[in-house]
C-alpha positions as YAML, in Angstrom:
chain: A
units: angstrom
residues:
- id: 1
  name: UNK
  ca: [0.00, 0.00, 0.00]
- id: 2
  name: UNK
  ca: [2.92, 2.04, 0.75]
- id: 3
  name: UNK
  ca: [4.72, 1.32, -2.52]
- id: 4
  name: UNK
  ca: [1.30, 1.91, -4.41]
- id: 5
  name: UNK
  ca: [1.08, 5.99, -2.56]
- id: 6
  name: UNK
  ca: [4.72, 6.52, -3.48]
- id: 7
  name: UNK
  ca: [4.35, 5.78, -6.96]
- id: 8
  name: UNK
  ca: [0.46, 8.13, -6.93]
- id: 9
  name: UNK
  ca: [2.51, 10.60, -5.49]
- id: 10
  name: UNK
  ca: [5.33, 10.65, -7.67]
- id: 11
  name: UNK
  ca: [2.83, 10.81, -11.01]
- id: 12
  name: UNK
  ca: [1.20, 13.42, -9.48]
- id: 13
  name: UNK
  ca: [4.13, 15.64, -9.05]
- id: 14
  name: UNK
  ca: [4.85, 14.74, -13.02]
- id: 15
  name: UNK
  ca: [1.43, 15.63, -13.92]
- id: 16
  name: UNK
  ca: [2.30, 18.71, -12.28]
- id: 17
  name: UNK
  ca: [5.33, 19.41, -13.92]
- id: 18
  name: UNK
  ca: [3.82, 18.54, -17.32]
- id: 19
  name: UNK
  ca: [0.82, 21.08, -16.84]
- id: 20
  name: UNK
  ca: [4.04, 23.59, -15.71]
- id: 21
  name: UNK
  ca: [5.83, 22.66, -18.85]
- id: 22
  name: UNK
  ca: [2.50, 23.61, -20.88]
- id: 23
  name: UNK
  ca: [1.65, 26.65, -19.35]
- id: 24
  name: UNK
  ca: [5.09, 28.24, -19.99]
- id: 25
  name: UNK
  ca: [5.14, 27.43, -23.50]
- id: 26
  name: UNK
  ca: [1.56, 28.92, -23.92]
- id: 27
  name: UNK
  ca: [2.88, 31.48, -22.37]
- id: 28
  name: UNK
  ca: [5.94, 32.38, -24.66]
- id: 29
  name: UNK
  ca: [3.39, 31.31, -27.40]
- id: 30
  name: UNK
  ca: [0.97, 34.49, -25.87]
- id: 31
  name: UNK
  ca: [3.93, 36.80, -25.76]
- id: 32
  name: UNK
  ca: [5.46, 36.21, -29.20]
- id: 33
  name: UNK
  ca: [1.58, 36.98, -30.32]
- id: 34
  name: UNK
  ca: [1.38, 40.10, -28.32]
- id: 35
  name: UNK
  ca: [4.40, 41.17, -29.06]
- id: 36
  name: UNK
  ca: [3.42, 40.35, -33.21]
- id: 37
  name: UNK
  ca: [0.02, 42.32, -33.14]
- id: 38
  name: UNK
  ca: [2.31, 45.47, -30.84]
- id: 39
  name: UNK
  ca: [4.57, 45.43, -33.93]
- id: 40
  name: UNK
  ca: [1.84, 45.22, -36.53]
- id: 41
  name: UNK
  ca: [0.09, 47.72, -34.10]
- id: 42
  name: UNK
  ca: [3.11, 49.90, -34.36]
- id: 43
  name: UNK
  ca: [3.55, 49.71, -37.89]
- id: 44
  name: UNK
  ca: [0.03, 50.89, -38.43]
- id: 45
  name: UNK
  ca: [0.41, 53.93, -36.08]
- id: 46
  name: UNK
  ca: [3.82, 54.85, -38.17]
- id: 47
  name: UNK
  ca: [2.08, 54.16, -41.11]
- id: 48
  name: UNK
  ca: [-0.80, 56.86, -39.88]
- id: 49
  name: UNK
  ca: [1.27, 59.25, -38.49]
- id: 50
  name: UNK
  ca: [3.27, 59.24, -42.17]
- id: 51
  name: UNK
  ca: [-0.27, 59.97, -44.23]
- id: 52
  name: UNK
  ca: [-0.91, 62.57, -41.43]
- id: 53
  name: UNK
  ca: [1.97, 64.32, -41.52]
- id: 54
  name: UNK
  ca: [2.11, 63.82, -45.58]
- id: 55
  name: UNK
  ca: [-1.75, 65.98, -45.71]
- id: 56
  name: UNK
  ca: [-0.64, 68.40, -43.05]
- id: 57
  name: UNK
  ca: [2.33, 68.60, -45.34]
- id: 58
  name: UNK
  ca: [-0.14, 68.73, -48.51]
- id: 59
  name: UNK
  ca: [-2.51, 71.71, -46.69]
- id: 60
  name: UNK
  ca: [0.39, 73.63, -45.35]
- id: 61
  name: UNK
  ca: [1.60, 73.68, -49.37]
- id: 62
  name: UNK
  ca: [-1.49, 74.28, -50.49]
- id: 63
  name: UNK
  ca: [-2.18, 77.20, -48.09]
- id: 64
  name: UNK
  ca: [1.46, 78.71, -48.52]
- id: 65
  name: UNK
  ca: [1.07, 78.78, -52.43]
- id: 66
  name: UNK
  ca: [-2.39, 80.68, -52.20]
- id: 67
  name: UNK
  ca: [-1.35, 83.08, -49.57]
- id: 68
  name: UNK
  ca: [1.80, 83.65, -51.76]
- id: 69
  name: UNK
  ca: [-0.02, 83.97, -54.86]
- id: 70
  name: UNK
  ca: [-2.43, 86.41, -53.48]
- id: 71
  name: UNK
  ca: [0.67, 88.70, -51.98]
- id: 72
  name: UNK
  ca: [2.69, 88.83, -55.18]
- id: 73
  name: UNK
  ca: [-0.70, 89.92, -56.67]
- id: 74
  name: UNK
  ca: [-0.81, 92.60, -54.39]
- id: 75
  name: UNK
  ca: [2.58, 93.94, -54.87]
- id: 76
  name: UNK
  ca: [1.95, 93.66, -58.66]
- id: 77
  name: UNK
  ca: [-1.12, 95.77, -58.39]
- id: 78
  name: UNK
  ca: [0.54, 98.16, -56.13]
- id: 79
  name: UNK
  ca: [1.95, 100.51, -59.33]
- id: 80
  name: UNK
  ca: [-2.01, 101.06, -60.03]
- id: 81
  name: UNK
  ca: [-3.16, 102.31, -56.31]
- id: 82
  name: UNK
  ca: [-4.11, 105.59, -55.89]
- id: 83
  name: UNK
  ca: [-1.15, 107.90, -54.40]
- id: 84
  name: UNK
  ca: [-3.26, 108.96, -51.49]
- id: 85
  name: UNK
  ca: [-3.92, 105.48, -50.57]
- id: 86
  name: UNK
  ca: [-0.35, 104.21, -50.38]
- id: 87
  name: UNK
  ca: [0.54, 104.26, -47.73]
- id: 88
  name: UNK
  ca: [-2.24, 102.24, -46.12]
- id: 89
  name: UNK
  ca: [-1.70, 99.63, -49.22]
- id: 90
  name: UNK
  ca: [1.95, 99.19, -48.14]
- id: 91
  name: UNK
  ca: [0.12, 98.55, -43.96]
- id: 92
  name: UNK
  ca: [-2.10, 95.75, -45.75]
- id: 93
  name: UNK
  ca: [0.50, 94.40, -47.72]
- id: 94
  name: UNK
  ca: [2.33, 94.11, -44.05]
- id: 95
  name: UNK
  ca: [-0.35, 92.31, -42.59]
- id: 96
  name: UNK
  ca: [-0.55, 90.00, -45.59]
- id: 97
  name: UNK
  ca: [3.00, 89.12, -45.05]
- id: 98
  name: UNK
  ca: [2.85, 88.48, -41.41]
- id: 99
  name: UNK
  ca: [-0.37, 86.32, -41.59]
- id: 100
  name: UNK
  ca: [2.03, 84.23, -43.99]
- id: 101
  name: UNK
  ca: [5.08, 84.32, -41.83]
- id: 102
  name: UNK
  ca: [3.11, 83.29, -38.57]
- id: 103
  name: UNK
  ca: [1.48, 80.21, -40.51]
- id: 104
  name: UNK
  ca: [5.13, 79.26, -41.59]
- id: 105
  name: UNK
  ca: [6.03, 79.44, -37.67]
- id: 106
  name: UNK
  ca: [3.14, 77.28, -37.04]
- id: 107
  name: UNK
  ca: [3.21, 74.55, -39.57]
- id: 108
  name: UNK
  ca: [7.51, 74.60, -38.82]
- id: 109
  name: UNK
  ca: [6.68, 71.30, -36.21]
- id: 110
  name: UNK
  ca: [6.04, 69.22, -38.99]
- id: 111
  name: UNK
  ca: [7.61, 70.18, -42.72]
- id: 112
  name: UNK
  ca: [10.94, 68.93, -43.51]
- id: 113
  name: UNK
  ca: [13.79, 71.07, -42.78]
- id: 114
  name: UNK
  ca: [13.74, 71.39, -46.76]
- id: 115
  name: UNK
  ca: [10.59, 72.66, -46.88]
- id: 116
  name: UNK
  ca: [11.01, 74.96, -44.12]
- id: 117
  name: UNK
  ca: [14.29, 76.61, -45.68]
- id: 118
  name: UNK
  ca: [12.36, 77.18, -49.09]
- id: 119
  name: UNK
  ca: [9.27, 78.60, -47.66]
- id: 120
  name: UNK
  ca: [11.63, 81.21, -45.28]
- id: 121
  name: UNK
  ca: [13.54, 82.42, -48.24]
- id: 122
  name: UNK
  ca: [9.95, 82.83, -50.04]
- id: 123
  name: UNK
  ca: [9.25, 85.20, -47.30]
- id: 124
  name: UNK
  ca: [12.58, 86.47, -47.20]
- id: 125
  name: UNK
  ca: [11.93, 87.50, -50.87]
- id: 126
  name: UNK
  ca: [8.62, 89.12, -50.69]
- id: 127
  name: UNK
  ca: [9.44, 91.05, -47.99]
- id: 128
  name: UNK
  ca: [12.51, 92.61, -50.06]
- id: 129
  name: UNK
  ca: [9.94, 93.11, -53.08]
- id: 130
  name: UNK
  ca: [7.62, 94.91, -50.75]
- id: 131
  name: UNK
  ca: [10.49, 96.72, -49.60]
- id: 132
  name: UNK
  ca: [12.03, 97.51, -52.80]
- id: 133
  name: UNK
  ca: [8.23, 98.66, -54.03]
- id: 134
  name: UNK
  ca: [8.12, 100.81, -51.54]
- id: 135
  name: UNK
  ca: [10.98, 102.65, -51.70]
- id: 136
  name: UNK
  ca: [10.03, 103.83, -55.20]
- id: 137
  name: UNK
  ca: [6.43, 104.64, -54.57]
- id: 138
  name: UNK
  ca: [6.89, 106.32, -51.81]
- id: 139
  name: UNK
  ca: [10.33, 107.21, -51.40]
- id: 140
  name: UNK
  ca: [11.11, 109.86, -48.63]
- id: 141
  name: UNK
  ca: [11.00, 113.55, -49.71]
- id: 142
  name: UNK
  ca: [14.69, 115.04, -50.07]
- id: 143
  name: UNK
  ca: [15.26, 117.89, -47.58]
- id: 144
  name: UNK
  ca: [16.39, 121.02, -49.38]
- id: 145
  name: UNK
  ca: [15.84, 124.84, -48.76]
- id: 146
  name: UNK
  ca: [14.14, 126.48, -51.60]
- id: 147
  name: UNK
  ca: [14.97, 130.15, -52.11]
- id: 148
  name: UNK
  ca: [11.82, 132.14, -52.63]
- id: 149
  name: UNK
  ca: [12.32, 135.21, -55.31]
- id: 150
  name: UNK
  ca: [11.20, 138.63, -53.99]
- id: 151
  name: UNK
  ca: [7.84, 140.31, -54.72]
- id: 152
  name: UNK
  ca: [6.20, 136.73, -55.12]
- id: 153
  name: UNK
  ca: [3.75, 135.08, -53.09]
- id: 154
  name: UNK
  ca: [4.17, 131.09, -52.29]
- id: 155
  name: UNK
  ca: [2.22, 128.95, -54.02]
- id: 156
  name: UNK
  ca: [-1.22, 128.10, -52.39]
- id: 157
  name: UNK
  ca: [-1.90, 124.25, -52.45]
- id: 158
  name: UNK
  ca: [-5.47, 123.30, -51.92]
- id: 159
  name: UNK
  ca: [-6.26, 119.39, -52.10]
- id: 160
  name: UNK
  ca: [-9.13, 117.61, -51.94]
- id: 161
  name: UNK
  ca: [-9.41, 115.63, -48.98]
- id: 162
  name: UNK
  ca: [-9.36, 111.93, -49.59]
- id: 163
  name: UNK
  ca: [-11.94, 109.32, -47.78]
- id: 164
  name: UNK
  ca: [-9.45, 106.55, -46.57]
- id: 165
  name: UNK
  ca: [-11.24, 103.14, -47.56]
- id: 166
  name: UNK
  ca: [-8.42, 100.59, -46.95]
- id: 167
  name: UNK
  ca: [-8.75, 101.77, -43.51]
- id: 168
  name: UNK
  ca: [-12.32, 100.79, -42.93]
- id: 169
  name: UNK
  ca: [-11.65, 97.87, -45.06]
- id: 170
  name: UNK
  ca: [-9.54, 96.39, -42.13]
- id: 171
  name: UNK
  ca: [-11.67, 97.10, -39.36]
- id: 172
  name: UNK
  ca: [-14.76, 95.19, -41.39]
- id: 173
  name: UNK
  ca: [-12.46, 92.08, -42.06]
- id: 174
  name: UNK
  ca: [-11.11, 91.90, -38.39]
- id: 175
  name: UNK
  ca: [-11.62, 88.79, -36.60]
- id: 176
  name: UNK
  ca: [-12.11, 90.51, -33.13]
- id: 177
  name: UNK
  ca: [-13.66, 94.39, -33.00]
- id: 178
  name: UNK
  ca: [-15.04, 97.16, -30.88]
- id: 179
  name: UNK
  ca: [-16.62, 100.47, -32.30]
- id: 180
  name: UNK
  ca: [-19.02, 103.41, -31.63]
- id: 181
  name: UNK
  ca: [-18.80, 103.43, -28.64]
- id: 182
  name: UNK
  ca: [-18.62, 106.02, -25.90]
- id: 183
  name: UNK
  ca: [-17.96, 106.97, -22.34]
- id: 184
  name: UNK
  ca: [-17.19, 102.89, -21.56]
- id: 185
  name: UNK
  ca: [-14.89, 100.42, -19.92]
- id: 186
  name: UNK
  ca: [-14.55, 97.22, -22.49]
- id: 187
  name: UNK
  ca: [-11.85, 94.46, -22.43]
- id: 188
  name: UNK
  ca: [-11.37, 91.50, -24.66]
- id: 189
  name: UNK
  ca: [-8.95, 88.70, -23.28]
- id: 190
  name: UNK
  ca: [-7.63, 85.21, -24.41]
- id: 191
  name: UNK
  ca: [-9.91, 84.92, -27.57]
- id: 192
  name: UNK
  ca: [-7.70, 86.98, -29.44]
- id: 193
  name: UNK
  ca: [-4.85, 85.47, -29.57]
- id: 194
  name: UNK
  ca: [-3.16, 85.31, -33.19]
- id: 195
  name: UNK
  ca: [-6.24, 87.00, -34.50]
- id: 196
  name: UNK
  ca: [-6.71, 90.72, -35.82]
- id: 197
  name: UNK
  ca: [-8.70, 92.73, -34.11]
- id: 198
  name: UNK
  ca: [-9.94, 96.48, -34.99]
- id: 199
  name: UNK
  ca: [-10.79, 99.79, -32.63]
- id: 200
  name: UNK
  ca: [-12.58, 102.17, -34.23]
- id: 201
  name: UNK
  ca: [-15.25, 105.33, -33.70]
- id: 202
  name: UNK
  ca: [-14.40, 105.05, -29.78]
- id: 203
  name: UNK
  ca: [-14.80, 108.31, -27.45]
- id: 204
  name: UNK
  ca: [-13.93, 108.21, -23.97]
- id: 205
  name: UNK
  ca: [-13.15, 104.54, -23.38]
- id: 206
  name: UNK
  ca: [-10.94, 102.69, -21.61]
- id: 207
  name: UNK
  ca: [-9.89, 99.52, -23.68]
- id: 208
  name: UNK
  ca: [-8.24, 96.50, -21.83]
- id: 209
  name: UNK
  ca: [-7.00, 93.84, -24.68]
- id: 210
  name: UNK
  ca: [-5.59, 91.07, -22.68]
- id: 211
  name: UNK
  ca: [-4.04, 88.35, -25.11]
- id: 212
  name: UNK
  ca: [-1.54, 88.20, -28.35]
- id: 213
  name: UNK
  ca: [-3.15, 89.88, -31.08]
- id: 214
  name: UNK
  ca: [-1.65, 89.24, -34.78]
- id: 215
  name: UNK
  ca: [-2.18, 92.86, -35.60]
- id: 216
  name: UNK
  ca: [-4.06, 95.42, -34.28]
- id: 217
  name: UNK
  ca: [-5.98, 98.21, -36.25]
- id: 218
  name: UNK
  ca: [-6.97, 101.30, -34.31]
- id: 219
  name: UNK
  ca: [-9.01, 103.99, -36.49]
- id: 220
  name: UNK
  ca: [-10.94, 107.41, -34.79]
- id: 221
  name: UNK
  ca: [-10.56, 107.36, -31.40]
- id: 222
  name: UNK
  ca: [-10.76, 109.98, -29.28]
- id: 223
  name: UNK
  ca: [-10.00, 110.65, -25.32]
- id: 224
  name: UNK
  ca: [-9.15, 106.93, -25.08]
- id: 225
  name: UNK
  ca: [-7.09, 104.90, -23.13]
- id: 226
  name: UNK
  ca: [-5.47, 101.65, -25.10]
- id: 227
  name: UNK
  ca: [-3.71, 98.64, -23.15]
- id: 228
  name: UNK
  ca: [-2.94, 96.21, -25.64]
- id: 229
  name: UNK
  ca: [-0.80, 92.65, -24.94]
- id: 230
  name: UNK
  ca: [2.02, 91.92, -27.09]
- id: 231
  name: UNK
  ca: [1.09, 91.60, -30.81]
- id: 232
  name: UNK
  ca: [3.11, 89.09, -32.95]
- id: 233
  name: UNK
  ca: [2.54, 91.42, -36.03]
- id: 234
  name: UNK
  ca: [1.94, 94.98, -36.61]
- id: 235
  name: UNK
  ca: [-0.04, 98.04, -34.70]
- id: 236
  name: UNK
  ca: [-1.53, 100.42, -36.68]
- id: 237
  name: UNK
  ca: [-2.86, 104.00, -35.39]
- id: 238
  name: UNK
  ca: [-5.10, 106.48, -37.78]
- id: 239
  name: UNK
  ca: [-6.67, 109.53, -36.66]
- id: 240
  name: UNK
  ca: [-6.79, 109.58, -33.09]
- id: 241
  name: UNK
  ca: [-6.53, 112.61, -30.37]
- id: 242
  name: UNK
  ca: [-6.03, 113.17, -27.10]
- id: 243
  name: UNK
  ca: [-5.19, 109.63, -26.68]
- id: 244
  name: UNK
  ca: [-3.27, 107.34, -24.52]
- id: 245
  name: UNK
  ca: [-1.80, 104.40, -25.71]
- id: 246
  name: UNK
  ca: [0.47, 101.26, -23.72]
- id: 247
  name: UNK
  ca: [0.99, 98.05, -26.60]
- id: 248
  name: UNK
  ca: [3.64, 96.35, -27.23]
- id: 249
  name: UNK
  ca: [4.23, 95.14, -31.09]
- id: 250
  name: UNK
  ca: [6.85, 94.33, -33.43]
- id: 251
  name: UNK
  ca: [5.89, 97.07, -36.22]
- id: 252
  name: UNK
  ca: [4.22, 99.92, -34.66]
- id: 253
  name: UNK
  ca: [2.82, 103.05, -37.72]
- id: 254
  name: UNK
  ca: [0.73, 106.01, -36.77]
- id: 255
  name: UNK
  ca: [-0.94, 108.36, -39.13]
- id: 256
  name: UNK
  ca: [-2.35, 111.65, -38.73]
- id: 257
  name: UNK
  ca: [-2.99, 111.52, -34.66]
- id: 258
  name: UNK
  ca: [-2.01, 114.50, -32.43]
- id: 259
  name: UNK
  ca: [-1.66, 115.10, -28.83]
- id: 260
  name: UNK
  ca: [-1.13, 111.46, -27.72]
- id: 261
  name: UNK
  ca: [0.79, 109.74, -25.70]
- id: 262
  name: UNK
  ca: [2.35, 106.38, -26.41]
- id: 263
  name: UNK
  ca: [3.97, 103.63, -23.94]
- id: 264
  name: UNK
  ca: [5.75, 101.35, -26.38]
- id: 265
  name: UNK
  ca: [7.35, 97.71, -26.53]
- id: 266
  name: UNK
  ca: [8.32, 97.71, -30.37]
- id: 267
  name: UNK
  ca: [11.41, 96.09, -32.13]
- id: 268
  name: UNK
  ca: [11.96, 97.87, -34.99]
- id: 269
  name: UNK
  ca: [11.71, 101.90, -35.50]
- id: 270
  name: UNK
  ca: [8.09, 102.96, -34.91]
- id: 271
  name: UNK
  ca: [7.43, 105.27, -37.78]
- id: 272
  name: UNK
  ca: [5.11, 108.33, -37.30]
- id: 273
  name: UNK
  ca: [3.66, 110.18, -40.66]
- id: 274
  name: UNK
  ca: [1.78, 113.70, -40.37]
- id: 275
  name: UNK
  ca: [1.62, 113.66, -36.24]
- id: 276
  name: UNK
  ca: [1.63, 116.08, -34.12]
- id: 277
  name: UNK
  ca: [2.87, 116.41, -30.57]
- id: 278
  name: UNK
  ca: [3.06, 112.92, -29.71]
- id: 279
  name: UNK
  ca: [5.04, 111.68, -26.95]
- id: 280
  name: UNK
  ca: [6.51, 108.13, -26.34]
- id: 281
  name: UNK
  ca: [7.80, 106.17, -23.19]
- id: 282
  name: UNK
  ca: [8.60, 102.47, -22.41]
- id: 283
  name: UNK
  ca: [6.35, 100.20, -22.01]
- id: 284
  name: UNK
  ca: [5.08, 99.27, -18.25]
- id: 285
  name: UNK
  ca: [1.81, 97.31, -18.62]
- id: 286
  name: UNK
  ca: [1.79, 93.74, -16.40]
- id: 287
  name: UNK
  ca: [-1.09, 91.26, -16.43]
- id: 288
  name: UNK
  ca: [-1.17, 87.75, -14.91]
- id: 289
  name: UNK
  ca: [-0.94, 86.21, -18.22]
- id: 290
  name: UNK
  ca: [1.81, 88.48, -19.98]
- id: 291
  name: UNK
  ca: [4.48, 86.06, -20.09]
- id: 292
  name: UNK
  ca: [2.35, 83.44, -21.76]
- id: 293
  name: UNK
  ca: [1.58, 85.87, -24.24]
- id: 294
  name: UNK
  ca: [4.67, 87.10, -25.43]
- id: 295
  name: UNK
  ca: [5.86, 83.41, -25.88]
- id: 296
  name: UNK
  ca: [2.97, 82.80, -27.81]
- id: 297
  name: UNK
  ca: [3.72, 86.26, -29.93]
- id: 298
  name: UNK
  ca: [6.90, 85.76, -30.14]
- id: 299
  name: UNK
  ca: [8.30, 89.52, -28.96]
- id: 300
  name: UNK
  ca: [11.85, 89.66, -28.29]
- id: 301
  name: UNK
  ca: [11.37, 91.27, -24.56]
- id: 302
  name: UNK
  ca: [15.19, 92.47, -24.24]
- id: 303
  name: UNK
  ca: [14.78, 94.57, -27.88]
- id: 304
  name: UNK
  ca: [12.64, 97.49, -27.34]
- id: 305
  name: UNK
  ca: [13.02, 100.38, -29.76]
- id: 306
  name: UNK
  ca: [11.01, 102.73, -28.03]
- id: 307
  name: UNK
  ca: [12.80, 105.87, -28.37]
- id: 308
  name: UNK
  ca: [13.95, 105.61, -31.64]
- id: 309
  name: UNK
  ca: [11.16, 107.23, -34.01]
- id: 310
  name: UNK
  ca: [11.05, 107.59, -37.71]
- id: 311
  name: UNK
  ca: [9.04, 110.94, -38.56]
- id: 312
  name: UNK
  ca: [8.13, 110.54, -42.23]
- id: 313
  name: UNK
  ca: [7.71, 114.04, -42.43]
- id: 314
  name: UNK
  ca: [11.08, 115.40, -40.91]
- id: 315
  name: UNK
  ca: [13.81, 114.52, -43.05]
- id: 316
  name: UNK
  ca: [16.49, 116.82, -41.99]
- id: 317
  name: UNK
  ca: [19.59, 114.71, -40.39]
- id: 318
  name: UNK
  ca: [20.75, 117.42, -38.23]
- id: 319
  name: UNK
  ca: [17.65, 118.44, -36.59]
- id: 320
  name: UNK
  ca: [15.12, 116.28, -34.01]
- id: 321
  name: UNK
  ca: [11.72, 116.39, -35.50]
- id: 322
  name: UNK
  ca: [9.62, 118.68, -33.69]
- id: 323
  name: UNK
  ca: [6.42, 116.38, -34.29]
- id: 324
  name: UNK
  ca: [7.29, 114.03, -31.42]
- id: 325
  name: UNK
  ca: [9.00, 113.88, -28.28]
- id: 326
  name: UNK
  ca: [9.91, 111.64, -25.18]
- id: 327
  name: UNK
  ca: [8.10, 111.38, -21.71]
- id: 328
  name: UNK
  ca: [10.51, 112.63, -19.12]
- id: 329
  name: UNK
  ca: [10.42, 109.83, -16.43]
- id: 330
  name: UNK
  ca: [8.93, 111.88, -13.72]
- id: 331
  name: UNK
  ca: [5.91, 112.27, -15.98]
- id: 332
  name: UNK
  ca: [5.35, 108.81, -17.02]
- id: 333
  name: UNK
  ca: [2.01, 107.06, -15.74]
- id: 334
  name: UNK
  ca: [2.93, 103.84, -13.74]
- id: 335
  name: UNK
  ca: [-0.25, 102.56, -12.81]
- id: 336
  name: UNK
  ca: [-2.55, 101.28, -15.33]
- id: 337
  name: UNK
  ca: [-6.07, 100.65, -12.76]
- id: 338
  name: UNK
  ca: [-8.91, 100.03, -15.15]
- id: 339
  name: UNK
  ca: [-12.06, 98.22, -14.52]
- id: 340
  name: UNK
  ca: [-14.23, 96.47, -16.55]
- id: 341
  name: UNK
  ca: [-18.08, 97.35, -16.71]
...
């Protein structure tokens, strides 16, 4: 009986090693399958993530090409714009270029380095055409005394004064706007950043826009007081008095605006064109979100060209331009306390 349990035992214990056996084979059998349908898995995900990138590839082209297209168009119909509307032709042909440039920045995570380097020296080449187109429609007036003759009168000029379309053509196509308004406290925040956004027909308002703009257009505003985030693109400033002003940009142009006063972040020359006693200081506007939004507009916070102004209408070298002037620092504003309604 003894013998018999031994050997019950003993088949028991290889019964046990058999089903051992078994179960580690099925085992490597599993994980060689698992480890087939992760590879086949993997292959699929490369495979998707190639036709992904190959249409974002194919829409970034696609959008490039048209936005290209439409700018060389521009520039090509620039020798047929009227004089007096120049000027704000050459603004919109700036915002055309930057809307191009910040789609390049955008769609850079994914284009080959190839494509990347071609579509920058695109840019790089329209921008020297717009230059270039410029410079010979409106080239700066040479500075020169002219020697009047005695017993004559000077010549009387009387012009017609010309309605500026282009600029109400910009606040209509803006993505983000406020206008006619009066005597209010309005603010717009987060929702526009990297979009345009327009001011215009404003009297007596406080304006509060906390986010990254692309560009900004500001037309007729009167008594105001501006606080604009950093814009990735250009600021633009037509007919406005009596107005205060803190943005921060990388192109800043103002036309035909007197007795204003302008807090500036801007890293290239801010030009000025028939202004009047306009007077500029850094830039001292904070907000929670600030730093978020210059990363996301891409403002170089250690260049700021604030005190270097380009007076299209004061050409002589030796002279300073008696159109504009800088805010002594004991007469700078430092706090900037405005509430929403």
């Amino acid at each position: 009986m003894a013998g018999v349990g031994v050997t019950s035992t003993v088949a028991k214990q290889n019964s046990n090693i058999l089903e051992e056996k078994k179960q580690i084979v099925a085992d490597r059998l599993k994980k060689r399958d698992d480890e087939r349908l992760a590879e086949v898995e993997k292959q699929k995900e490369q495979k998707s993530e190639t036709a992904s990138a190959q249409e974002s590839a194919k829409f970034f082209h696609e959008k490039f090409d048209s936005g290209k297209n439409d700018l060389e168009e521009e520039i090509s119909n620039s020798d047929s714009v009227d004089k007096n509307k120049l000027a704000d032709h050459f603004d919109n042909l700036s915002v055309m270029f930057q809307k191009l440039q910040r789609f390049l920045t955008e769609s850079s995570m994914f284009l080959p380095s190839y494509d990347l380097r071609k579509s920058q020296d695109l840019l790089t080449k329209l921008q020297t055409l717009i230059q270039e187109k410029r410079d010979v429609l409106l080239p700066k007036k040479k500075f020169a005394f002219k020697a009047k003759k005695k017993g004559t009168q000077p010549d009387k000029v009387s012009e017609p004064k010309v309605v500026d379309t282009s600029a109400f053509d910009a606040v209509k196509l803006a993505e983000c706007k406020l206008t006619d308004q009066e005597g209010k406290h309005l603010s717009m925040d987060k929702a526009i950043n990297q979009k345009d956004v327009a001011l215009a027909n404003l009297r007596s308002c406080t304006v509060k826009l906390n986010g990254a703009a692309s560009a900004v257009h500001i037309n007729k505003l009167e008594n105001c007081t501006i606080l604009c985030g950093p814009v990735s693109g250009s600021i633009f400033i037509r007919e406005c008095v009596n107005c205060v002003f803190v943005v921060a940009c990388q192109q800043l142009r103002i036309h035909s605006t007197t007795d204003s006063q302008f807090y500036i972040h801007v890293t290239s020359r801010a030009i000025i064109e028939d202004c009047s006693s306009v007077r500029f200081g850094p830039y001292n506007w904070s907000y929670p979100c600030i730093d978020e939004h210059y990363n996301i507009s891409g403002l170089d916070r250690n260049r700021n060209s604030w005190d270097d102004i380009d007076d299209f209408n004061w050409l002589a070298a030796d002279k300073h331009s008696p159109n504009w002037s800088l805010i002594p620092e004991n007469e700078r504003k430092e706090q900037w306390d405005i509430q929403k309604d």
